[in-house]
C-alpha positions as CSV (number, residue, x, y, z in Angstrom):
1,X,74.1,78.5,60.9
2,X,76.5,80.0,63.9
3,X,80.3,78.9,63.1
4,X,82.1,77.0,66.1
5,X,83.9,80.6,67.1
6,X,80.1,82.0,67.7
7,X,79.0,79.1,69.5
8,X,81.8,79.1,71.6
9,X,81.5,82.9,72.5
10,X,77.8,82.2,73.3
11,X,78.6,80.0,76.6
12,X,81.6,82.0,77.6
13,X,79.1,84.7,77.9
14,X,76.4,83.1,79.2
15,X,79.0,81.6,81.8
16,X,79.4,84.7,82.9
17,X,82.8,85.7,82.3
18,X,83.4,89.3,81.4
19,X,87.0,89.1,80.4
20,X,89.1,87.3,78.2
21,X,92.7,86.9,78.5
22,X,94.7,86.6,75.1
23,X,97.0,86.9,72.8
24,X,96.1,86.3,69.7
25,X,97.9,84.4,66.9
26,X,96.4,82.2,63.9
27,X,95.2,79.7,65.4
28,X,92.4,81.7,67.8
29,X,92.2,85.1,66.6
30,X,88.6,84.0,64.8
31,X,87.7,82.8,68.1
32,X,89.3,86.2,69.7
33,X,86.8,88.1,67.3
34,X,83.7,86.4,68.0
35,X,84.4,86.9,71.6
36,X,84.7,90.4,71.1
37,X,81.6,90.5,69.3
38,X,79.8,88.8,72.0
39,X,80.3,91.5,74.4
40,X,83.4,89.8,76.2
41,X,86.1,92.3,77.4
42,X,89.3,91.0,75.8
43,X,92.5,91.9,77.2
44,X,95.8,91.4,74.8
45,X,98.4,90.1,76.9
46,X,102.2,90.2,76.0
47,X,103.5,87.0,77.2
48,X,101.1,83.8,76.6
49,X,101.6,82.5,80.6
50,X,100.6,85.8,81.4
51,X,97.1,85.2,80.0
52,X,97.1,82.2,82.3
53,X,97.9,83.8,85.2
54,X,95.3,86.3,85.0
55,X,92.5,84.0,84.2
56,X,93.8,82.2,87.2
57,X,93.9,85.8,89.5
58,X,90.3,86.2,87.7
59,X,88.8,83.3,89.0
60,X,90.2,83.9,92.6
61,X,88.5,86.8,92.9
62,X,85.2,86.8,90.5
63,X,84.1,83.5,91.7
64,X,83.7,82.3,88.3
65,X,85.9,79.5,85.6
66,X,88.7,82.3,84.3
67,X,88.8,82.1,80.4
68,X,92.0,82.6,78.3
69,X,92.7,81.5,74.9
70,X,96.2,81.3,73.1
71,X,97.3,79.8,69.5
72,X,98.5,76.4,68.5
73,X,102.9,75.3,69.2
74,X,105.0,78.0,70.8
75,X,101.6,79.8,72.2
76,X,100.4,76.8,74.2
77,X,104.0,75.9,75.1
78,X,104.5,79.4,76.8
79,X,101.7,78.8,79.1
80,X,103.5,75.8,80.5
81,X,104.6,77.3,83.8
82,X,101.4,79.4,84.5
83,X,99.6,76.2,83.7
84,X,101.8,73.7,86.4
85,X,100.6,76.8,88.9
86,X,97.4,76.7,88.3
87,X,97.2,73.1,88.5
88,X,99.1,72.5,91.9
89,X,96.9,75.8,93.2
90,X,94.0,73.2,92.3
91,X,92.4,76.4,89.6
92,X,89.4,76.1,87.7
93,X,90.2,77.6,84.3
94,X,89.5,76.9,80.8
95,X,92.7,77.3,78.4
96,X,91.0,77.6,74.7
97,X,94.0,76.5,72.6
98,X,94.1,76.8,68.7
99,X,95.7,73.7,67.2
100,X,97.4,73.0,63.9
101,X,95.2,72.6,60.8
102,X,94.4,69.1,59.5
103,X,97.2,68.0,57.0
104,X,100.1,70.9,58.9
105,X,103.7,69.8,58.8
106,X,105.3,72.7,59.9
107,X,107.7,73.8,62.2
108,X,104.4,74.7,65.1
109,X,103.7,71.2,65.1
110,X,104.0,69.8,68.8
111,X,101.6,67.1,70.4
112,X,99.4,69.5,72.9
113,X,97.4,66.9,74.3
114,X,101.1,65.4,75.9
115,X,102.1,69.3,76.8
116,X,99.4,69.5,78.6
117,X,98.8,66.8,80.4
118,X,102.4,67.1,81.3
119,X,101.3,70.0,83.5
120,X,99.2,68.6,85.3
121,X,96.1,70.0,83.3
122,X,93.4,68.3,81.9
123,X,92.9,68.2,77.3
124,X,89.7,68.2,75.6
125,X,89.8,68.3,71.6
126,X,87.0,69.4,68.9
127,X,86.4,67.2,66.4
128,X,84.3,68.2,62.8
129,X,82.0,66.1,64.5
130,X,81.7,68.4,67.8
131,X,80.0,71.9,68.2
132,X,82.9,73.6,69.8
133,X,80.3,75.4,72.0
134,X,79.3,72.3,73.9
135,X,83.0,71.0,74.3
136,X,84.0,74.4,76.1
137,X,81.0,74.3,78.2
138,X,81.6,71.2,79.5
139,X,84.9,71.9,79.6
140,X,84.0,74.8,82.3
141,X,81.8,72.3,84.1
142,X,84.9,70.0,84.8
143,X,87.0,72.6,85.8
144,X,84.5,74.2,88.1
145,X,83.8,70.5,89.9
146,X,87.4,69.3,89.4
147,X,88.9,72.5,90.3
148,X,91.8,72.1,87.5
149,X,92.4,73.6,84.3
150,X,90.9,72.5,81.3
151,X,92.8,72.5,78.5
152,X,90.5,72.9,74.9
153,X,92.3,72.4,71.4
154,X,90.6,73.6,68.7
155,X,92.1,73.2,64.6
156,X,92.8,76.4,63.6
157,X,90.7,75.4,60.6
158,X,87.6,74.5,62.1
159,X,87.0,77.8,64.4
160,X,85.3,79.4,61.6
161,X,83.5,76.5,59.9
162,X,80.1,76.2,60.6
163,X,78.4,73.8,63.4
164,X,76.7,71.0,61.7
165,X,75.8,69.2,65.2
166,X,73.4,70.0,67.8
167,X,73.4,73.9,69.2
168,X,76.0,73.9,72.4
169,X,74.4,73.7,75.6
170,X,75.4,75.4,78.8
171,X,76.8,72.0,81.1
172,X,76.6,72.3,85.1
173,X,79.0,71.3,87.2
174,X,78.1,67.8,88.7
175,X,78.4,67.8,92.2
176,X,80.7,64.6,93.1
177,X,80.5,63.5,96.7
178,X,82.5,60.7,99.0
179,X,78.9,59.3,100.6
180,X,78.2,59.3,104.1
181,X,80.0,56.0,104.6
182,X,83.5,57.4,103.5
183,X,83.1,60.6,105.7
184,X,82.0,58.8,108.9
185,X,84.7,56.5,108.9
186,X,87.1,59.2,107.9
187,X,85.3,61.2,111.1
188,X,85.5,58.1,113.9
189,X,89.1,57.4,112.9
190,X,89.4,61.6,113.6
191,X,87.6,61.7,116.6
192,X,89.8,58.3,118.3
193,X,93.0,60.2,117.2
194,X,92.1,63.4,118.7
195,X,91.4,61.9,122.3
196,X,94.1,60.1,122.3
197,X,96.6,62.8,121.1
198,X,97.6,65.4,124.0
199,X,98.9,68.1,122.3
200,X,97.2,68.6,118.9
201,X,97.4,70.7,116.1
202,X,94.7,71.6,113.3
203,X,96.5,72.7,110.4
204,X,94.1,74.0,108.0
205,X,94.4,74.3,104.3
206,X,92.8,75.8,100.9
207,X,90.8,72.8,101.0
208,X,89.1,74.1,103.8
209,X,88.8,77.4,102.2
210,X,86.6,76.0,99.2
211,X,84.5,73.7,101.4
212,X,83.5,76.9,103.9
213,X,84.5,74.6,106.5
214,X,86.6,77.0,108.4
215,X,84.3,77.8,111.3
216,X,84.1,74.1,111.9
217,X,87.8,74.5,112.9
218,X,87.8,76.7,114.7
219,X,84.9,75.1,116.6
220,X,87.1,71.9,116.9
221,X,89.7,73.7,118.7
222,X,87.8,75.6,121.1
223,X,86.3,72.2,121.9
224,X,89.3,70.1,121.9
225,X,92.5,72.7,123.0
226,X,93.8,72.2,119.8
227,X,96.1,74.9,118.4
228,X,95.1,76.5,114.8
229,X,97.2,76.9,112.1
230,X,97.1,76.8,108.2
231,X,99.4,76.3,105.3
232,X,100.7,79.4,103.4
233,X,97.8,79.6,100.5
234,X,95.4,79.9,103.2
235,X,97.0,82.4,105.5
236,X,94.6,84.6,107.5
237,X,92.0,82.0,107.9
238,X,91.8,82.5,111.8
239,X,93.4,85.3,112.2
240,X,92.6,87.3,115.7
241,X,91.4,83.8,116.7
242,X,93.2,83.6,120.2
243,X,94.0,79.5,119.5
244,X,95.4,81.0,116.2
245,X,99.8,80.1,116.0
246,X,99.7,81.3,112.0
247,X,101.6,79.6,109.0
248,X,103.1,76.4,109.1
249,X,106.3,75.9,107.2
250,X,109.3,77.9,106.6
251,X,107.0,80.8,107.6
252,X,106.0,80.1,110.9
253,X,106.5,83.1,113.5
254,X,108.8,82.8,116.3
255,X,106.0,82.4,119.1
256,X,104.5,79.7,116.8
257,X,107.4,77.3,116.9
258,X,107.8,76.0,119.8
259,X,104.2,74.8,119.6
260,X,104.3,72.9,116.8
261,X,107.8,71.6,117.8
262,X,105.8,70.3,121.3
263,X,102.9,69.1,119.3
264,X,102.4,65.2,119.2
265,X,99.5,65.3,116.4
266,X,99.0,67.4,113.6
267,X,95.5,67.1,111.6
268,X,96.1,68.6,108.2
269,X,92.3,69.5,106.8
270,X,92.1,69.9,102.9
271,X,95.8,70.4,102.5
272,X,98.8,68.6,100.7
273,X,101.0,69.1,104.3
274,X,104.2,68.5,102.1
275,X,107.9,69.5,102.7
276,X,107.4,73.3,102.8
277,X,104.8,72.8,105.6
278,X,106.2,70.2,107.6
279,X,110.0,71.4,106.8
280,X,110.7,67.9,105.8
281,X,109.1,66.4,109.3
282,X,111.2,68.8,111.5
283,X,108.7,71.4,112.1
284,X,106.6,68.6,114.5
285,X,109.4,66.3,115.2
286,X,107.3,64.0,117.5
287,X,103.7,64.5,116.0
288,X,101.8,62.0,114.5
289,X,100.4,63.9,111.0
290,X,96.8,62.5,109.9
291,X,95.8,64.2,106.6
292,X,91.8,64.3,105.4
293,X,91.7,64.9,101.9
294,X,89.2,64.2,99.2
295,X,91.8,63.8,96.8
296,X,94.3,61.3,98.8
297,X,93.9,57.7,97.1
298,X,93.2,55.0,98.9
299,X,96.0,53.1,99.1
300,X,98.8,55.9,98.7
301,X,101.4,55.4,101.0
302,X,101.6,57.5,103.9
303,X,105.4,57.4,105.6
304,X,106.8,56.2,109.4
305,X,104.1,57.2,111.7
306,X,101.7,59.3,109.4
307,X,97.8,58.5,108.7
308,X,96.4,59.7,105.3
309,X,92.0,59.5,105.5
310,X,89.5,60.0,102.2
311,X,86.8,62.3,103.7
312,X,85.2,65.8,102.5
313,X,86.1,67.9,104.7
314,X,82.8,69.6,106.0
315,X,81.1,65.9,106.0
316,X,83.3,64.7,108.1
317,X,84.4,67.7,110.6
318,X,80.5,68.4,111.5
319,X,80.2,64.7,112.3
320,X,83.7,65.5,114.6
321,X,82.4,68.7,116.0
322,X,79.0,66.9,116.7
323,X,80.7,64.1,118.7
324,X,82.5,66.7,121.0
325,X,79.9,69.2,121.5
326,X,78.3,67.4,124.7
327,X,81.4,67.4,126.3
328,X,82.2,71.3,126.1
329,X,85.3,73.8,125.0
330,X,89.0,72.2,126.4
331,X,91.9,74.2,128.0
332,X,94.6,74.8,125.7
333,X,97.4,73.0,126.0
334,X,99.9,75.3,124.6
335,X,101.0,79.1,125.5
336,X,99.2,81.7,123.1
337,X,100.8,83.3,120.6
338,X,100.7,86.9,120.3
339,X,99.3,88.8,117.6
340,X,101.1,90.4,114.3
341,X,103.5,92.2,114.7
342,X,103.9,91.5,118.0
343,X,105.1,87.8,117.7
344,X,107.9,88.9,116.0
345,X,109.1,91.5,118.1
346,X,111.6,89.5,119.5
347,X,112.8,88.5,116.0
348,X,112.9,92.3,115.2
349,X,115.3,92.9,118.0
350,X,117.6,90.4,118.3
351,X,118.1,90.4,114.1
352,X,119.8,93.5,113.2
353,X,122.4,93.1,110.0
354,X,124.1,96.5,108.9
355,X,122.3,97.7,106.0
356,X,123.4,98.7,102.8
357,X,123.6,102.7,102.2
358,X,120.3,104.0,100.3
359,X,118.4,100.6,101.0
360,X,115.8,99.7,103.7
361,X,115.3,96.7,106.0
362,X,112.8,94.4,103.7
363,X,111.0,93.8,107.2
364,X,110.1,97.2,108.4
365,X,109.2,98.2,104.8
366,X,106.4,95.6,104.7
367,X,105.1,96.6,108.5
368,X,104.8,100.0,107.3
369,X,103.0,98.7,104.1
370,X,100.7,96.6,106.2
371,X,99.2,99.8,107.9
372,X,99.4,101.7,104.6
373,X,97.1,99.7,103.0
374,X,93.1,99.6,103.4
375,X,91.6,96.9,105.5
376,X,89.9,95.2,102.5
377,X,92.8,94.9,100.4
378,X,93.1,92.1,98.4
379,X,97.0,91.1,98.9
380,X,98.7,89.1,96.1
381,X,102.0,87.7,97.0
382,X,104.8,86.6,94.2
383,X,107.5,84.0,95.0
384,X,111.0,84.4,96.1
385,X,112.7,85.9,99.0
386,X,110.0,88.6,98.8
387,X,107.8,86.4,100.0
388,X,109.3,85.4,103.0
389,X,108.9,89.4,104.7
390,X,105.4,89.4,102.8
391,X,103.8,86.4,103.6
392,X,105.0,86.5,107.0
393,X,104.4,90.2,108.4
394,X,101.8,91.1,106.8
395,X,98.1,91.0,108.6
396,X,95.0,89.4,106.5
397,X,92.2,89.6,108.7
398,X,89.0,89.9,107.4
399,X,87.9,91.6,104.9
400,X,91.6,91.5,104.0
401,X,91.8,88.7,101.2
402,X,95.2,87.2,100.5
403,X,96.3,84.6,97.5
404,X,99.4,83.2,96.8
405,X,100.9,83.5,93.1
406,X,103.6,80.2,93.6
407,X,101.9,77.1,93.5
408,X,104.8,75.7,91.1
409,X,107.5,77.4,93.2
410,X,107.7,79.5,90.2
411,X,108.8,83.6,90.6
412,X,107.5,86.2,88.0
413,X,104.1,84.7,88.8
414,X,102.7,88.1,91.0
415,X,102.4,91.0,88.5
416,X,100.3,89.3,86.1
417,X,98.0,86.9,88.8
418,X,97.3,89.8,90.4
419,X,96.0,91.8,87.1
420,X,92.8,89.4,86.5
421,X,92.4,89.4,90.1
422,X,91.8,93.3,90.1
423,X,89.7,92.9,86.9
424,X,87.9,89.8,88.3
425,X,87.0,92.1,91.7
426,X,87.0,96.1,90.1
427,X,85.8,97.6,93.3
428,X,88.1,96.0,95.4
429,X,92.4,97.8,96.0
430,X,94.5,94.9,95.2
431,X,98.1,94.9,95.8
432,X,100.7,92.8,94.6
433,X,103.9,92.4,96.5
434,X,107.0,91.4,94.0
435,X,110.4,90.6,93.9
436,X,112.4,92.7,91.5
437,X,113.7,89.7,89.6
438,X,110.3,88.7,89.7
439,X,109.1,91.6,88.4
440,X,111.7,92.1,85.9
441,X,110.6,88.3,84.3
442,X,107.0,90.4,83.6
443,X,107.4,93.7,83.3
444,X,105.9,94.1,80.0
445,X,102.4,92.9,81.4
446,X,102.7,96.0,83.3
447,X,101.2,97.9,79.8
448,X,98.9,95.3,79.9
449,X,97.2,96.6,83.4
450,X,97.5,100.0,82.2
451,X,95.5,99.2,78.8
452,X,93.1,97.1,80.9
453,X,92.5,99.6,83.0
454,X,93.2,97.4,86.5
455,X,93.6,98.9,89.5
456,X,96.4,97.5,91.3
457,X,99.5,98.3,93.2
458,X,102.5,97.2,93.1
459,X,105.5,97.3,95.2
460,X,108.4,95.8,94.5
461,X,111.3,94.4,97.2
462,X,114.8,95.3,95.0
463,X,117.4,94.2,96.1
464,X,118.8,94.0,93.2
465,X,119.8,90.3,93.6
466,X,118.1,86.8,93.2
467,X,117.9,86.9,96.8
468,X,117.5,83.1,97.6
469,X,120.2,82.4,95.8
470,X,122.4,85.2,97.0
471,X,121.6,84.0,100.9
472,X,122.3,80.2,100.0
473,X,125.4,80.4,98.2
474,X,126.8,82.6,100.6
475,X,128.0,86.0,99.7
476,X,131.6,85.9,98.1
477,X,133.2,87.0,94.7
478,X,132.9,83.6,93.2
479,X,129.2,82.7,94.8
480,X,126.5,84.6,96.0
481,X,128.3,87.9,93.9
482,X,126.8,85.9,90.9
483,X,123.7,86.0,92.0
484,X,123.8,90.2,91.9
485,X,121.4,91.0,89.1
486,X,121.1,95.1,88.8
487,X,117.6,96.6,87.8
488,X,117.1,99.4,85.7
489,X,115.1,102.0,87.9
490,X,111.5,99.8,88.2
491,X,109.9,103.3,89.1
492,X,111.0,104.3,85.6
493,X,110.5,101.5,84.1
494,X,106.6,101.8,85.7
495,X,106.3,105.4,84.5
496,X,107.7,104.3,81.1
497,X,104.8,101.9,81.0
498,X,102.0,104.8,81.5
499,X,101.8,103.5,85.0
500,X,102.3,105.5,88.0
501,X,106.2,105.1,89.5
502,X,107.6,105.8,92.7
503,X,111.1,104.9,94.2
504,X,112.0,104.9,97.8
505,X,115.1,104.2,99.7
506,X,114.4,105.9,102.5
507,X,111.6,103.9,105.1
508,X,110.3,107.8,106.4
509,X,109.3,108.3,102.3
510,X,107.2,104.8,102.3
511,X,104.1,106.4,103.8
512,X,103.8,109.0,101.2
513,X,104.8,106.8,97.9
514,X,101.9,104.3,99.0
515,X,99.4,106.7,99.7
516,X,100.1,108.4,96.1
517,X,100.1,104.9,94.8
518,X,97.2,103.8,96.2
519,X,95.6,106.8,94.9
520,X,96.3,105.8,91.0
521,X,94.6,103.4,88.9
522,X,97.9,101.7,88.3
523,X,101.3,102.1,90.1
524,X,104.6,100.8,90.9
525,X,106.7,101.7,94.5
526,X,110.3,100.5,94.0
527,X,111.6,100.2,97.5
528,X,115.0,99.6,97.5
529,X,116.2,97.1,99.9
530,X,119.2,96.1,101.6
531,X,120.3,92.5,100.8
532,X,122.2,92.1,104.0
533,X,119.1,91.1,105.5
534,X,118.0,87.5,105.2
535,X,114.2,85.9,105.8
536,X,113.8,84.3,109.1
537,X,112.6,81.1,106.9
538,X,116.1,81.0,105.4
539,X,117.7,81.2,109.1
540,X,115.8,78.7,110.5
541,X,117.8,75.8,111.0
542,X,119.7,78.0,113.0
543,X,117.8,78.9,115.1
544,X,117.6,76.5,118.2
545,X,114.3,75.9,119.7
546,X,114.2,74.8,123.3
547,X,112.1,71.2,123.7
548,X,108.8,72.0,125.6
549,X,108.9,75.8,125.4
550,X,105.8,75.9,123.6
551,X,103.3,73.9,126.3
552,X,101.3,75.8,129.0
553,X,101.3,72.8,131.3
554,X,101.7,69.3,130.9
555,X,98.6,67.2,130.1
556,X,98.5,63.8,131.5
557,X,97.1,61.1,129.6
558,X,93.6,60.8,131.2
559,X,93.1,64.6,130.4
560,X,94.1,63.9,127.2
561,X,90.7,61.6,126.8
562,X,88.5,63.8,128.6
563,X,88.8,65.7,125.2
């Protein structure tokens, strides 16, 4: 008779999933074992959140429910962060979690299932009446239709006992669906905003992404004049699409701006369209914002002028595309905003702190990156003030692929995310660009890609500063001075770590270091950056921007319905 550990390793292999991300204490290493034994890679972590993150990175990339297993008290509570990521990213993964023995008293003891669910993730427990096997596989099945993670506790002393109830089974996810009702309404109440708006916006976001509904978009707007734009998780979806303005939020390129300043109705598709995307309703000052969500309740409040709508998102866009096709494609109502890099050329110019002496300009570092790397790169992107040159100038047109580690607002997230997403895709380059305080919070993972064998590339923005924080407080000896944080040399830190290191401070040696580094199986390029120079999305508020610069023409209201 198989014990609960061997049933358990049965459907993580028959789920497919090659990898499992660990580390191992007393309350899973039986489960760790029989994993091993079933032919499952297992990759020893050295930070529990880190074994998150990567089954997180996995799944982005493999297509598959990411697997990670930790042991019971401090072990779970380390994953806390990675976890709150995962579940605002709205990540299928399954989190196998040892849990106290029946009868423990000791100092471990913590109530998981109130952790847990305190992050936003889902608990399922094993009983002595459950076989273990068939809780984790329909544990996989929730998170897979959900698209959460699942959380399984399992006593440390019933891993190894023996299944006395029916052989696990390998659960499906269930489809779940709105019906044709709820998306029809949802599209009429679309289609009667859209003709009467006259200068709309489709923001789209990861929502869109998982439905494949993208092309319906971009359909949309060539049909209606809208302007196409998504939120920063789904960055790239239109790129080279001439309606295309880019990012919405704190990220959004200078052309893009005046737009969706001009704009009097934003349609967010699949996305939250929170604070960060709407810059707290000032990035579409007189737009009406409509949101279609499958996840919206009901009767959640939506504030002043804004329209929340229950509807799947391809349901209810084909039955929108549909109602316009007879009428043909629209003028744009907007002036076209030019491609990367060019839409920031002004920007470039106009933005020209002194540097520091051996440091680079953060911006011209990551343009040169962007033509270093290959055109299928898979681009990982941490948090921080790193993000705001990264996410902005870099280009992720297909077959590019780009993925966000912040869903939390967390740093220290990129490193580790971006290790199971180079072991979820092998033949794919994957680059990961980081912060150096970021970095610094997970350098230790490093040895983890180097034992795994990943191939990923690092390159890390160090300024040697939390660089937020240093812009926000202002630079002074009793402010933004505190938030100086020197790095031991990350090149050496890399090399130290049996990983490929290079350090430049010089833009004319970035061309070389990357192509070395892209070379290696594993590698670090510490580019040392001044911290005179501050994001664009910290400067906003600044930045004045002119009231109808962004419109072509003026629409009058019966072109508006001819739409």
């Amino acid at each position: 008779m198989p014990t609960h550990a061997q049933s358990v390793s049965r459907v993580v292999a028959e789920h497919g999933c090659t990898h499992l991300f660990t580390l191992m204490g007393d309350g899973n290493m039986h489960l760790v074992l029989a994993l091993a034994e079933a032919g499952v890679e297992i990759v020893e972590v050295r930070h529990e959140s880190a074994a998150v993150a990567m089954a997180e990175g996995y799944g982005w990339s493999s297509g598959r429910v990411g697997i990670c297993s930790v042991t019971h008290g401090p072990g779970l509570s380390h994953t806390a962060t990675s976890l709150l990521v995962a579940a605002r990213n709205r990540s299928p993964l399954v989190l196998l979690a040892g849990e106290t023995p029946t009868g423990y008293t000791g100092a471990q003891l913590v109530d998981q299932r109130r952790l847990v669910e305190a992050c936003e993730a889902a608990y399922r427990t094993v009983t002595v009446h459950d076989d273990a096997g068939a809780v984790v596989a329909a544990a996989i099945a929730e998170a897979a239709r959900d698209r959460r993670p699942v959380v399984v506790g399992i006593p440390a002393d019933l891993i190894d006992a023996s299944v006395e109830a029916a052989p696990a089974t390998r659960a499906e996810p269930v489809p779940v669906g709105l019906g044709n009702e709820v998306n029809a309404a949802a599209a009429a109440r679309l289609v009667e905003e859209l003709r009467r708006a006259e200068r709309p916006v489709l923001l789209a976001g990861r929502g869109v992404m998982a439905s494949g509904s993208s092309a319906l978009v971009r359909e949309l707007a060539e049909l209606t004049g809208a302007a196409l734009s998504t939120t920063l998780p789904a960055k790239g979806m239109f790129d080279g699409h001439p309606l295309d303005l880019g990012i919405a939020g704190g990220l959004t390129h200078p052309d893009a701006e005046p737009v969706f300043r001009d704009a009097d109705l934003v349609v967010a598709l699949g996305a939250v369209a929170g604070a960060s995307t709407t810059r707290s309703g000032q990035l579409f000052p007189d737009a009406r914002l409509v949101r279609l969500d499958t996840v919206l309740a009901l009767d959640q409040a939506a504030g002043g002028n804004d329209l929340r709508l229950r509807g799947e998102a391809h349901a209810t866009l084909t039955l929108v595309v549909e109602n316009y096709r007879t009428r043909g494609p629209a003028e744009p109502w907007f002036h076209p905003a030019r491609p990367l890099p060019d839409c920031w050329s002004a920007e470039l110019a106009h933005y020209q702190p002194e540097l520091v002496p051996g440091t680079v300009d953060p911006r011209y570092a990551v343009l040169a990156l962007d033509q270093a790397l290959p055109e299928d790169a898979v681009i990982v992107v941490s948090n921080g003030h790193c993000s705001g040159f990264a996410s902005a100038l870099l280009r992720t047109p297909a077959p590019r692929n780009f993925h966000l580690a912040q869903g939390f607002g967390s740093i220290g997230q990129g490193l580790t995310t971006a290790v199971g997403v180079a072991l979820g895709a092998p033949d794919r380059q994957v680059v990961v660009i980081e912060g150096d305080a970021g970095f610094m919070m997970h350098a230790q993972d490093l040895d983890t890609a180097v034992r795994a064998g990943a191939r990923v590339t690092a390159f890390v923005l160090n300024d040697e500063a939390l660089g937020t924080e240093y812009h926000r407080l202002e630079a002074g000896p009793d402010t933004g001075a505190l938030a100086v944080v020197p790095t031991p040399r990350i090149a050496d830190v890399a090399t130290a770590m049996g990983a490929l290191g290079r350090r430049v401070t010089d833009l004319a040696d970035l061309g070389d270091a990357a192509r070395d580094a892209l070379a290696a199986r594993t590698a670090v390029v510490e580019i040392r950056t001044s911290r005179t120079v501050e994001s664009r999305h910290l400067r906003w508020r600044r930045l004045p921007v002119p009231a109808g610069a962004g419109r072509r023409s003026t629409a009058s209201k019966g072109d508006a319905h001819a739409r």
